[in-house]
N, C-alpha and C positions, 0 to 999 in steps of 0.2 A: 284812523286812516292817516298813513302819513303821506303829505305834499310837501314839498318846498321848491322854490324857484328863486334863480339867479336874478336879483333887481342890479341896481348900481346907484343910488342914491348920494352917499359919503364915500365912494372910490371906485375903482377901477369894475368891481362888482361888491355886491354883499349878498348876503342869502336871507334868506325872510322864511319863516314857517307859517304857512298855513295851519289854520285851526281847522279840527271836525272834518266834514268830507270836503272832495274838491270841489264842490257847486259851491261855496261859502262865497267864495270870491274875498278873502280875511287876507290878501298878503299883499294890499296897497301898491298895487305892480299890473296895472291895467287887466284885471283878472287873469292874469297866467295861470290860477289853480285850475280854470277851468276849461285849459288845453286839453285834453281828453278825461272828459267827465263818461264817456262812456267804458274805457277800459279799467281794466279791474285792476291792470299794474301796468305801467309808464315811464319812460324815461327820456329826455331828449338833451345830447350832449355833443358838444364841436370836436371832431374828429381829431381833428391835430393836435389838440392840447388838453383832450381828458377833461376839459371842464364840464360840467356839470349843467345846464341850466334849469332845467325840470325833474324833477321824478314824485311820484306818486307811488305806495308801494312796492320801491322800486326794490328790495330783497327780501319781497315774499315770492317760496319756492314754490313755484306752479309746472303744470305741464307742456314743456317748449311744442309740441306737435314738428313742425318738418322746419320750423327753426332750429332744430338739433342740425340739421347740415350743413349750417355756417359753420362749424367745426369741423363737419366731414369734409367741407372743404378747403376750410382753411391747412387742413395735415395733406391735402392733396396737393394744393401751390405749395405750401412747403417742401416737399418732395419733389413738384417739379422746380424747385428753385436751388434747390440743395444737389439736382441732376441725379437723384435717386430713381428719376419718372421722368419719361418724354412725348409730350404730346401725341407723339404717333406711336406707342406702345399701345399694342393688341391686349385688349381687357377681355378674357372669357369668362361668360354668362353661368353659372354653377345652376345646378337646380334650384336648392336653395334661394336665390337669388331672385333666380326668374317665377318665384310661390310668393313674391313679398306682396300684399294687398295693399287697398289704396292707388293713391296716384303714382303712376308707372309711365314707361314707356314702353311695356310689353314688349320686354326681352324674353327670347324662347332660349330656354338649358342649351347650351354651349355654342349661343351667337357669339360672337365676338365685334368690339366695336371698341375704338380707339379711347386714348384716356382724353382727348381733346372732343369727340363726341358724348363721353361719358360725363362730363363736365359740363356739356350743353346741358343734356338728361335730367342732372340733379339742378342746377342754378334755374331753368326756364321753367322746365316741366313739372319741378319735385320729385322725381322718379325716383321712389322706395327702392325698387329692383336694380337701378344703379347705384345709388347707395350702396348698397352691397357689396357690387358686381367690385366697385370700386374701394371698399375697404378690405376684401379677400383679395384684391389685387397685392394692395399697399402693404398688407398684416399677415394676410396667409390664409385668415380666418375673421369673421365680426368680430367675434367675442373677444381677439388680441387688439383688434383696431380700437374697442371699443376702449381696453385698457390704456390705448395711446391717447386716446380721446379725451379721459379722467387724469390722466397722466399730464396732460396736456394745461388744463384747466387748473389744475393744482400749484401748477407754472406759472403762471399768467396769476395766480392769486385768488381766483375767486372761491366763495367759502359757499355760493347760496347753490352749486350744482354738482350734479349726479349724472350719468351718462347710465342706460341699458342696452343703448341700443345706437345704430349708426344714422336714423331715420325718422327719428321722434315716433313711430307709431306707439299705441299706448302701452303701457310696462312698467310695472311695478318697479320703483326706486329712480325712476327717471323724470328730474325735473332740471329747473334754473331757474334764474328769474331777470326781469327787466336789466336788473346793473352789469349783471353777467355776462349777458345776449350781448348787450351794446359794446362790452370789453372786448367777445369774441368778434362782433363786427369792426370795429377799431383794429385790431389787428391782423384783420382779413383785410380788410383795405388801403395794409401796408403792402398789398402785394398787389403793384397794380393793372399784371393781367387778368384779376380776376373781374374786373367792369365789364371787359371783352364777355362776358357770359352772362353775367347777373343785368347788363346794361341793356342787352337786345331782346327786342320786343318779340320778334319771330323769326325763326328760321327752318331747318329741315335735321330728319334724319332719316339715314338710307333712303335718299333723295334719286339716287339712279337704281335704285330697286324697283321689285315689283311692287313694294309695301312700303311705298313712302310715310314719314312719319312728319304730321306738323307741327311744331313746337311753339306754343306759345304763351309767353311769359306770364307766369300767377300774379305776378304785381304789376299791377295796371299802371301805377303811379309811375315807372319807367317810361309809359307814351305818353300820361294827361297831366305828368306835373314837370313843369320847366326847369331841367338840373335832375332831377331823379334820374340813378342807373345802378338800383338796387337796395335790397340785396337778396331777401326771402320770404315768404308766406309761408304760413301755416292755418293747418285747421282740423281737429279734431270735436266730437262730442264733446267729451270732457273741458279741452283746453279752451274751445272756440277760438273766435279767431284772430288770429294774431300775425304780426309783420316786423319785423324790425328792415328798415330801410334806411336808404342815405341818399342825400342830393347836395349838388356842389353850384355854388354861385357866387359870384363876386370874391373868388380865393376865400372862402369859408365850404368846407366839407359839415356838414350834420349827419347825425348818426339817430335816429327816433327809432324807440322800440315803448307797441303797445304789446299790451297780451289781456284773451279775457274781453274781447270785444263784442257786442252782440251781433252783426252781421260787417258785409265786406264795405259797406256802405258807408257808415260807420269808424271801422277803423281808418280808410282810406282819408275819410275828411277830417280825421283828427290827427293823423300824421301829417296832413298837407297845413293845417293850425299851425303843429309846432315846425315846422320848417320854416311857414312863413314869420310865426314871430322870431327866432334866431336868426332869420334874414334881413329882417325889416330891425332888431334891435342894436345888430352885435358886430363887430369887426374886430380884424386881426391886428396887433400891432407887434412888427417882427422885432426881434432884440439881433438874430445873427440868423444869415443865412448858411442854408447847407455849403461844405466845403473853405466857410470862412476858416482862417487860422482865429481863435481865441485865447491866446496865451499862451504858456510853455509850464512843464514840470519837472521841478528837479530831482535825479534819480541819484541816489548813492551809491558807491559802486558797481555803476554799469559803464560797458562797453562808450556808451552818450551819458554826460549827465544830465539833459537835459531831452524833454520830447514835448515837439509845439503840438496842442490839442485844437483839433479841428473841429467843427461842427458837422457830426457826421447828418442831420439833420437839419429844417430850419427849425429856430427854437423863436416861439411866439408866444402871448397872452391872448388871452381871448378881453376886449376892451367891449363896457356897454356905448353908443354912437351916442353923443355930447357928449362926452367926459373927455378931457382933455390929458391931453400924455403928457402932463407934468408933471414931477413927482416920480416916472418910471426908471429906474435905475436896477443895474445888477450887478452882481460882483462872482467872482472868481472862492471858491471854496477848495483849497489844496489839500491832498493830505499832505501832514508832515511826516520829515523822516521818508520817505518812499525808498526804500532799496529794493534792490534789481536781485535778481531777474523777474523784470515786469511782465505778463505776458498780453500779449493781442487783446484787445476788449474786456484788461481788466479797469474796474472803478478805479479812477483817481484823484475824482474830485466831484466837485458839482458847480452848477450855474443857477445862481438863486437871483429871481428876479422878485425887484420891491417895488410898492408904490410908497412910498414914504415909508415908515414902517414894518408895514407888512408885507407879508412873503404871500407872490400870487403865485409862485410858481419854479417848482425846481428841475432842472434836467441833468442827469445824472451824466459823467465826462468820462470817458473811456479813452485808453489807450488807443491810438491807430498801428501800434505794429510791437512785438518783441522788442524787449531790449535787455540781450544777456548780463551776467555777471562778466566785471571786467577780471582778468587774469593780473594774478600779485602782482608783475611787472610791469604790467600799463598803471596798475594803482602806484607801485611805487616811484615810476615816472611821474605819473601826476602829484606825488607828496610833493618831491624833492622839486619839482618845476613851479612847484606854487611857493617855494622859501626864497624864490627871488622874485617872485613879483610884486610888485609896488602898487598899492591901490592908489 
């Protein structure tokens, strides 16, 4: 079984291996192996910076259950972000759809209910049948969404997952696991209307109908834990039960995903473990905030030969609380030679953050805009305008 967890001993962090199973309590780190001793796969990682601080068989492929719709939702807020989809766009109910078992919101064949309801549907209720409703929205069909889905995932990098279906119900070749879930949850909660759904505890659908519907949130830990607002439950036979959730405090986002838990009881207090130790251990220490200018790059004939690179993010480390930021330095990594024509959000460098030696952290630098090739005549201006200047 493998554990490891983020200590900090000799720097900024270090990692430690546990031995044998996670009850060992073997990694000298106030027993963090034995953060969720009941789940079968484990991960808990700081949202903003990808780091890592727990896992526990975190990429054996097991069966996600209705955590498969952190994806389904994440290709939805893409979509409405992209303005491909508009909140108030009329989603119709297909038969199909309204036949998906499990937890539903008992849509009837050819309701119609907006994509901003539909959203409620899947993030509060789990609602299988919107699931659906809302991938033959998005794709035409599941089985195309399903493709955008794997499509999706193969993006993003991850190696330990499989998609069948829009919904997690059970199906053959469809799994993920711990490191995957928590990647897909990280960039779900780059988008950040979607708290607005996965955050609220209860609400209504077709609330001025005759068939009010009540909606209220699978993840309890959005009302009884301080900072929780989201993200999904799951729960199958097979997969049992699982959560990947997130809670925000002190400008620290957490990202915990169990899976493989023996009841809701259970996982709930072992996700509220690891939130609390990433809380009580860890802080952020910022190197550039979003929209900072962090230096310039020089382009070879382009129209500029130069483009100042902005932080289109804030760029931070994740630091263990007594360790001193001394030592934390970062530097500027250019390509050389860059000729033009550059385009919009290509790589042209990176920011590698150090604590003495070593590299805790790198964030890759992207152009902020085009910058065409210059025409022979502006270059030729520029030759001959440079044989008279004088350094």
């Amino acid at each position: 079984m493998a554990v490891s967890v983020l200590g900090g001993a000799s720097g900024a962090f270090a990692e430690e291996k546990a031995k044998g199973t996670a009850n060992t309590g073997n990694t000298g780190s106030i027993a963090a192996a034995d953060l969720a001793p009941g789940a079968r796969s484990a991960i808990l990682m700081d949202a903003s910076t990808g780091t890592i601080i727990y896992e526990k068989n975190s990429h054996d492929k097991l069966p996600p259950a209705s955590i498969t719709k952190i994806m389904t939702m994440l290709l939805t807020v893409e979509a409405l972000d992209e303005g491909r989809l508009q909140l108030t766009d009329k989603v119709r109910t297909s038969e199909y759809a309204a036949s998906m078992g499990g937890s539903q919101i008992f849509l009837e064949p050819g309701e119609e209910m907006t994509v901003d309801e539909m959203l409620k549907g899947i993030a509060m209720a789990s609602g299988n049948d919107a699931s659906v409703a809302m991938a033959e929205k998005i794709a035409g069909s599941e089985s195309a969404f399903v493709d955008l889905m794997n499509q999706k995932a193969e993006a993003l990098g991850l190696k330990d997952t499989h998609f069948a279906n829009c919904n997690g119900l059970p199906a053959a070749n469809h799994y993920s696991s711990a490191h995957d879930i928590a990647v897909i949850s990280q960039e779900l909660l780059k988008h950040e209307r979607i708290i607005k759904y996965t955050g609220s505890y209860q609400d209504y659908l077709r609330k001025d109908s005759a068939k009010p519907f009540w909606l209220v949130n699978t993840n309890k830990l959005v009302r009884f834990y301080t900072g929780a607002d989201g993200l999904k439950t799951g729960y199958t036979a097979e997969a049992k039960f699982c959560l990947s959730a997130t809670a925000a405090r002190d400008g620290l986002r957490a990202v915990a995903v169990v899976l493989g838990e023996p009841n809701t009881k259970t996982r709930n207090s072992e996700v509220s473990a690891m939130f609390d130790y990433l809380f009580s251990q860890y802080k952020l220490h910022t190197i550039h905030k979003a929209g900072d200018t962090i230096g310039t790059v020089k382009i070879e004939k382009g129209v500029k030969t130069e483009l100042p690179l902005t932080a289109k993010e804030t760029y931070s480390v994740l630091l263990k609380k007594g360790i001193t930021q001394e030592g934390i330095r970062h530097e500027l990594v250019l390509e050389e030679n860059l000729k033009a024509p550059v385009a919009a959000d290509q790589t042209v460098g990176k920011l590698v953050v150090y604590q003495g030696t070593d590299v805790l952290k790198e964030y890759e630098l992207k152009a902020g805009e085009d910058v065409a090739k210059a025409g022979w005549w502006k270059l030729f201006k520029r030759t001959t305008g440079s044989l008279f200047t004088i350094d």
